[in-house]
Residue, then its C-alpha position, 0 to 999 in steps of 0.5 A: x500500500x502506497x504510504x503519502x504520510x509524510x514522517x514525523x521528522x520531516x514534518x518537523x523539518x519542515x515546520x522550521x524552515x517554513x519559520x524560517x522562511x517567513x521570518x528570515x528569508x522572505x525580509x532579505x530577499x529583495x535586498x539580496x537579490x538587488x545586492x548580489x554581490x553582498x553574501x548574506x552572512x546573517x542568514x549563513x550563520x543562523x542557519x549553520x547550527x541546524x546544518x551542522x547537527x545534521x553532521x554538516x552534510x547539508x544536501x549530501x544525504x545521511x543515513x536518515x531513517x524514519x521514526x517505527x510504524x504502527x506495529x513497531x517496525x523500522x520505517x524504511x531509509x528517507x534521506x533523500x525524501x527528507x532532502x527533497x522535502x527541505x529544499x522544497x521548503x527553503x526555496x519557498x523561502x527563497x531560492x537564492x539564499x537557499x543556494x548560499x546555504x553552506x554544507x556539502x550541496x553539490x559537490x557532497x552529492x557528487x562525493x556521496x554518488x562516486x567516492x570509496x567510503x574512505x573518501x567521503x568519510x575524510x571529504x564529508x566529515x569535515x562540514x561538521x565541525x567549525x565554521x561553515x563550509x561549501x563545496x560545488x561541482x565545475x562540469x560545464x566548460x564555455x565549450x561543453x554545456x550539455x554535452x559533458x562528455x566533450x570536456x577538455x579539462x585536462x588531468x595528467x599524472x606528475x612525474x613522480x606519480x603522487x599528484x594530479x596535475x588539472x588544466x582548463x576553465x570551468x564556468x557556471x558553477x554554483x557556489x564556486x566562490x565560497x567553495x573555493x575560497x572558503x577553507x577548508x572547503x572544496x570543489x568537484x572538477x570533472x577532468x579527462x584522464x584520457x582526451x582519446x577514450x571519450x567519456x570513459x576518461x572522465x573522472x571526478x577530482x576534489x580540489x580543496x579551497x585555496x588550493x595553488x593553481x585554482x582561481x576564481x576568474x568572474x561572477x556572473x550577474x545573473x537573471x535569477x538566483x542573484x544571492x547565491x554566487x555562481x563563478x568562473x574557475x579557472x585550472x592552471x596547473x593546479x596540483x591535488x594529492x592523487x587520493x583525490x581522485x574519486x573512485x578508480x582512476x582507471x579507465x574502462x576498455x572494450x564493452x565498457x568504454x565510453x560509459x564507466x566515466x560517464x556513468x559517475x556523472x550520470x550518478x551524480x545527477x540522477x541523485x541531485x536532479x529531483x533535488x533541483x526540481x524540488x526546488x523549482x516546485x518550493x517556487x512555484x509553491x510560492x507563488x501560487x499560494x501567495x497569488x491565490x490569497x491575493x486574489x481571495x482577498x479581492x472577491x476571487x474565489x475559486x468553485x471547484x466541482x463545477x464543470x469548467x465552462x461556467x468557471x471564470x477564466x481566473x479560476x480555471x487558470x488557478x485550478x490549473x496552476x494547483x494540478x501542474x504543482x501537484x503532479x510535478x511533486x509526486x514525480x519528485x517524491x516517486x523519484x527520491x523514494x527511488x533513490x532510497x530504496x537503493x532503486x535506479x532512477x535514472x528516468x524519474x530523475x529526468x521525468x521530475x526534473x523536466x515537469x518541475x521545471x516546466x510547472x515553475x516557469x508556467x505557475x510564476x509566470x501565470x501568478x505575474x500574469x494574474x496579478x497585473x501591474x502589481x505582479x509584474x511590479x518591485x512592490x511583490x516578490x512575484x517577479x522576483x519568483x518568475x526570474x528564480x523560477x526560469x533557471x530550474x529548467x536550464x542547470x543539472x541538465x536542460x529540460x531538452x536534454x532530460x527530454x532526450x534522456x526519458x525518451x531513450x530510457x523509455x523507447x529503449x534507444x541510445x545516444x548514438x540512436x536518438x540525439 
C-alpha cells in the first residue's frame, strides 16, 4: 500500500524552515537579490547550527531513517525524501539564499554518488565541525554545456606519480566562490584522464579551497538566483594529492568504454536532479499560494466541482496552476523514494526534473500574469519568483536534454540512436 504520510521528522523539518522562511528569508530577499554581490552572512550563520547537527552534510544525504510504524517496525531509509522535502521548503523561502546555504550541496552529492567510503568519510566529515563550509561541482566548460562528455579539462599524472596535475576553465558553477575560497572547503572538477577514450576518461577530482593553481576568474550577474554566487574557475596547473581522485582512476576498455566515466556523472545527477526540481516546485509553491490569497482577498474565489465552462477564466487558470504543482511533486517524491530504496532512477530523475521545471516557469509566470501591474511590479516578490523560477529548467541538465534522456530510457534507444 502506497504510504503519502509524510514522517514525523520531516514534518518537523519542515515546520522550521517554513519559520524560517517567513521570518528570515522572505525580509532579505529583495535586498539580496538587488545586492548580489553582498553574501548574506546573517542568514549563513543562523542557519549553520541546524546544518551542522545534521553532521554538516547539508544536501549530501545521511543515513536518515524514519521514526517505527504502527506495529513497531523500522520505517524504511528517507534521506533523500527528507532532502527533497527541505529544499522544497527553503526555496519557498527563497531560492537564492537557499543556494548560499553552506554544507556539502553539490559537490557532497557528487562525493556521496562516486567516492570509496574512505573518501567521503575524510571529504564529508569535515562540514561538521567549525565554521561553515561549501563545496560545488565545475562540469560545464564555455565549450561543453550539455554535452559533458566533450570536456577538455585536462588531468595528467606528475612525474613522480603522487599528484594530479588539472588544466582548463570551468564556468557556471554554483557556489564556486565560497567553495573555493572558503577553507577548508572544496570543489568537484570533472577532468579527462584520457582526451582519446571519450567519456570513459572522465573522472571526478576534489580540489580543496585555496588550493595553488585554482582561481576564481568572474561572477556572473545573473537573471535569477542573484544571492547565491555562481563563478568562473579557472585550472592552471593546479596540483591535488592523487587520493583525490574519486573512485578508480582507471579507465574502462572494450564493452565498457565510453560509459564507466560517464556513468559517475550520470550518478551524480540522477541523485541531485529531483533535488533541483524540488526546488523549482518550493517556487512555484510560492507563488501560487501567495497569488491565490491575493486574489481571495479581492472577491476571487475559486468553485471547484463545477464543470469548467461556467468557471471564470481566473479560476480555471488557478485550478490549473494547483494540478501542474501537484503532479510535478509526486514525480519528485516517486523519484527520491527511488533513490532510497537503493532503486535506479535514472528516468524519474529526468521525468521530475523536466515537469518541475516546466510547472515553475508556467505557475510564476501565470501568478505575474494574474496579478497585473502589481505582479509584474518591485512592490511583490512575484517577479522576483518568475526570474528564480526560469533557471530550474536550464542547470543539472536542460529540460531538452532530460527530454532526450526519458525518451531513450523509455523507447529503449541510445545516444548514438536518438540525439
Amino acid at each position: 500500500m502506497i504510504d503519502f504520510e509524510i514522517p514525523t521528522p520531516i514534518k518537523r523539518q519542515v515546520q522550521f524552515i517554513t519559520m524560517l522562511g517567513e521570518q528570515v528569508m522572505r525580509p532579505v530577499a529583495r535586498y539580496y537579490d538587488e545586492h548580489e554581490t553582498e553574501r548574506p552572512w546573517d542568514y549563513i550563520n543562523l542557519i549553520w547550527p541546524t546544518v551542522r547537527d545534521r553532521g554538516g552534510r547539508s544536501f549530501s544525504v545521511d543515513d536518515t531513517r524514519g521514526s517505527v510504524d504502527k506495529d513497531g517496525k523500522p520505517r524504511p531509509r528517507i534521506g533523500y525524501l527528507m532532502l527533497a522535502h527541505t529544499v522544497e521548503a527553503l526555496s519557498w523561502g527563497d531560492a537564492g539564499l537557499y543556494l548560499c546555504t553552506p554544507g556539502g550541496a553539490l559537490g557532497g552529492a557528487a562525493v556521496d554518488a562516486t567516492g570509496t567510503p574512505e573518501q567521503k568519510e575524510r571529504f564529508l566529515k569535515r562540514f561538521g565541525e567549525g565554521e561553515p563550509k561549501w563545496a560545488a561541482m565545475a562540469m560545464t566548460e564555455p565549450h561543453a554545456g550539455s554535452d559533458t562528455a566533450a570536456i577538455r579539462t585536462t588531468a595528467r599524472l606528475s612525474e613522480d606519480g603522487k599528484e594530479w596535475i588539472l588544466n582548463g576553465e570551468k564556468i557556471f558553477v554554483t557556489g564556486g566562490l565560497m567553495a573555493a575560497r572558503e577553507s577548508p572547503g572544496f570543489v568537484v572538477v570533472w577532468a579527462t584522464v584520457d582526451p582519446s577514450a571519450g567519456r570513459a576518461g572522465m573522472k571526478p577530482f576534489v580540489v580543496e579551497s585555496g588550493t595553488p593553481g585554482m582561481t576564481v576568474a568572474k561572477l556572473e550577474h545573473k537573471h535569477g538566483i542573484r544571492a547565491s554566487d555562481t563563478a568562473a574557475i579557472v585550472l592552471s596547473d593546479c596540483r591535488i594529492p592523487y587520493d583525490n581522485i574519486l573512485g578508480s582512476a582507471e579507465v574502462a576498455k572494450g564493452d565498457d568504454a565510453g560509459h564507466k566515466g560517464f556513468k559517475g556523472a550520470m550518478r551524480t545527477f540522477d541523485a541531485t536532479r529531483p533535488l533541483v526540481a524540488a526546488s523549482a516546485l518550493g517556487i512555484a509553491r510560492a507563488a501560487l499560494e501567495f497569488t491565490a490569497s491575493y486574489l481571495k482577498d479581492r472577491g476571487v474565489k475559486v468553485r471547484y466541482g463545477i464543470a469548467p465552462h461556467l468557471q471564470t477564466a481566473m479560476e480555471r487558470d488557478l485550478i490549473q496552476m494547483e494540478m501542474q504543482h501537484r503532479a510535478a511533486w509526486l514525480l519528485v517524491l516517486k523519484a527520491v523514494t527511488k533513490m532510497d530504496a537503493g532503486e535506479d532512477n535514472a528516468l524519474e530523475a529526468s521525468m521530475s526534473k523536466v515537469k518541475a521545471g516546466q510547472v515553475a516557469t508556467f505557475v510564476s509566470q501565470k501568478a505575474v500574469e494574474l496579478l497585473g501591474p502589481e505582479g509584474y511590479s518591485c512592490k511583490l516578490l512575484v517577479e522576483k519568483w518568475m526570474r528564480d523560477a526560469r533557471i530550474n529548467d536550464i542547470y543539472e541538465g536542460t529540460g531538452q536534454i532530460n527530454r532526450l534522456i526519458v525518451a531513450r530510457r523509455l523507447l529503449g534507444y541510445s545516444s548514438r540512436e536518438l540525439r
